[in-house]
Each structure stands twice: as structure tokens, then as C-alpha cells.
N, C-alpha and C positions, 0 to 999 in steps of 0.2 A: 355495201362495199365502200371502201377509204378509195378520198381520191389522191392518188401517191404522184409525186413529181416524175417527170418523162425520164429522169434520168436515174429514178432507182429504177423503172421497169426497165431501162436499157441496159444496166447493171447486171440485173435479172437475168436476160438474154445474154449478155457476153460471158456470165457466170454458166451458166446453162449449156453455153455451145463448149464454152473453154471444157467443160465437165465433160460432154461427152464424146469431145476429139480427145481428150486425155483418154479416155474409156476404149475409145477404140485405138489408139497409138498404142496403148500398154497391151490390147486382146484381153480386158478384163469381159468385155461380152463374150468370150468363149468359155463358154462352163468348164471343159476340160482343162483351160488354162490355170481357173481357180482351183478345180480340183489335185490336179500336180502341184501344185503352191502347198494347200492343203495338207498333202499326204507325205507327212514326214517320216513315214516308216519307209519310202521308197528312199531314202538317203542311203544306205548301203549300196543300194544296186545302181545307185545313179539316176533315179525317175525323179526325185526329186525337182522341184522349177523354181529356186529363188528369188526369180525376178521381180514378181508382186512384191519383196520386200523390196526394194529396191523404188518401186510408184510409192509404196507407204512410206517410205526414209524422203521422199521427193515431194509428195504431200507434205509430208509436216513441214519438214524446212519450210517451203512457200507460206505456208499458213501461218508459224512464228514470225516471219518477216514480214507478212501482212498486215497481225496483227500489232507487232510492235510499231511500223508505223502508225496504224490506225489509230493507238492509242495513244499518240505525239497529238493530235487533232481534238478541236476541240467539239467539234461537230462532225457528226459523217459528211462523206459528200454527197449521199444520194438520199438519206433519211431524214425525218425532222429531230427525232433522238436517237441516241445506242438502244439498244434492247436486249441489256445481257439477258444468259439464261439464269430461270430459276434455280437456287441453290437450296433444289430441295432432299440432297443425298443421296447414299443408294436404299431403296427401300426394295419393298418384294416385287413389287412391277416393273422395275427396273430389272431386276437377277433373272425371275421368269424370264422378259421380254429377251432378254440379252442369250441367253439359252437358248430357245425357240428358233430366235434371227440365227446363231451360230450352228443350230442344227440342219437349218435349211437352208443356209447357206453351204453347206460341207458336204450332203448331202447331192444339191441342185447344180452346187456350182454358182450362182445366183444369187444375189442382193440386187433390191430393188432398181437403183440406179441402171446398172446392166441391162435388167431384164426389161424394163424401161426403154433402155436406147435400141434392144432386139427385136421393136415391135417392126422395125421397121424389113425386118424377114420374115416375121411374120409365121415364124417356125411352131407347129403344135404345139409343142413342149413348152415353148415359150409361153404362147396365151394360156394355158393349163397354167402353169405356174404364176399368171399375173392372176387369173379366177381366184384360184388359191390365194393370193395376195391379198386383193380385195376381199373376199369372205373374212379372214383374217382378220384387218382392219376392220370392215366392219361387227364383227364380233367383240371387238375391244371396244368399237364405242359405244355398241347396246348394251356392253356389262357396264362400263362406267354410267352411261345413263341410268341404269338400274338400280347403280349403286347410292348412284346418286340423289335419287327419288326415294330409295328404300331409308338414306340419310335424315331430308327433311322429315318422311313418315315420323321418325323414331323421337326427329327432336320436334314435332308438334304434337306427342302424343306422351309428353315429358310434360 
């Protein structure tokens, strides 16, 4: 384990809490909330629920403004470097993945973050869907392990 300055992990936490009192101010922990968001065929009759657009139009703003200053700066204030992300494309585990997440999100109501902050009711459905979560994850990372062993195999036997 890195030993990181007190003031990224307080970063950490304020990022953290900020995240899940936005989660629950907006009712993104109510599955059915996402689901009406979701179910654009209820627009005729009025079921419709626009207002998750409305967090995502509120999200990004904050985030472009974040990031714009952030990148006036010539260092973070809480890290010793930036750490862009990899700009490794869209490839197949990206489309897959992005599928999956969108299926079971549309389905559950539920992405992580949510389901996450609903531990705290503790609701059946909830834990069921974080088991599911974890099995999940870890299934992706004993295929890439796999993958990744079956990799070296091929190029020591080259």
C-alpha cells in the first residue's frame, strides 16, 4: 500500500460523502426512480421522469468546471502527479462491458454507486444485487487473469 498525503484521503472522503448526498438529494437510490427516467415509452402517457436528466446536465457542468480549473494547476493539491486515464480506445471489453452495465442497470434500476449507498437498508434485493455485483467483478478478473497467463503461455512457447 502507497503512502498518500492526509489530504488526498480527505479529498477521498469529501468526494465520497459529496457523491452520496447528491445520490440520495436526487432519489438515484430508488430503483423505480431510475426506472421511470429509463422508460421512455411511458412519455405519451406522462410516466415518464426527466429529472435524472437534469443530475446528469448538473454532473457534467460541475465536472467541466472542475476540470477546467484543475488543469490551470500545475500540480494537484492532493496527489503527487495527475493520472490521466489510459487512452486505450473503444475496444470489445469496453462495448461488452458497457452493454452488461446498461442492461442491468435498466433492468434493476441499480448501478453500483446506488446500490452501494442502499447497503445501508439493507434491503434483500439490494444485497442480491451487490452478490451479483461482486461475482461479476470477480469473473472479469479471473478471465483477464486467464487471459493473461494463457498470453505469456503462448509467447514462451514462441
Amino acid at each position: 500500500m502507497t503512502d498518500r498525503p492526509a489530504l488526498y484521503n480527505l479529498g477521498a472522503l469529501a468526494s465520497g460523502l459529496l457523491f452520496g448526498i447528491g445520490l440520495g438529494i436526487s432519489r438515484m437510490v430508488d430503483p423505480s426512480k431510475v426506472t421511470n427516467f429509463l422508460d421512455i415509452a411511458a412519455i405519451p402517457t406522462g410516466g415518464w421522469d426527466p429529472s435524472l436528466a437534469f443530475v446528469l446536465a448538473s454532473a457534467v457542468l460541475v465536472s467541466m468546471v472542475a476540470l477546467r480549473i484543475g488543469h490551470r494547476r500545475r500540480h494537484p493539491l492532493a496527489a503527487l502527479t495527475y493520472s490521466p486515464p489510459d487512452d486505450a480506445g473503444v475496444d470489445s471489453p469496453l462495448l461488452v462491458g458497457s452493454v452488461l452495465f446498461g442492461v442491468g442497470w435498466g433492468l434493476s434500476g441499480l448501478c453500483p454507486g446506488p446500490a452501494i449507498a442502499n447497503i445501508a437498508f439493507s434491503l434483500p434485493e439490494i444485497l442480491i444485487f451487490l452478490v451479483a455485483m461482486a461475482v461479476g467483478w470477480g469473473g472479469v478478473h479471473m478471465t483477464r487473469r486467464l487471459g493473461a497467463s494463457n498470453d505469456r503461455k503462448t509467447q514462451a512457447g514462441s
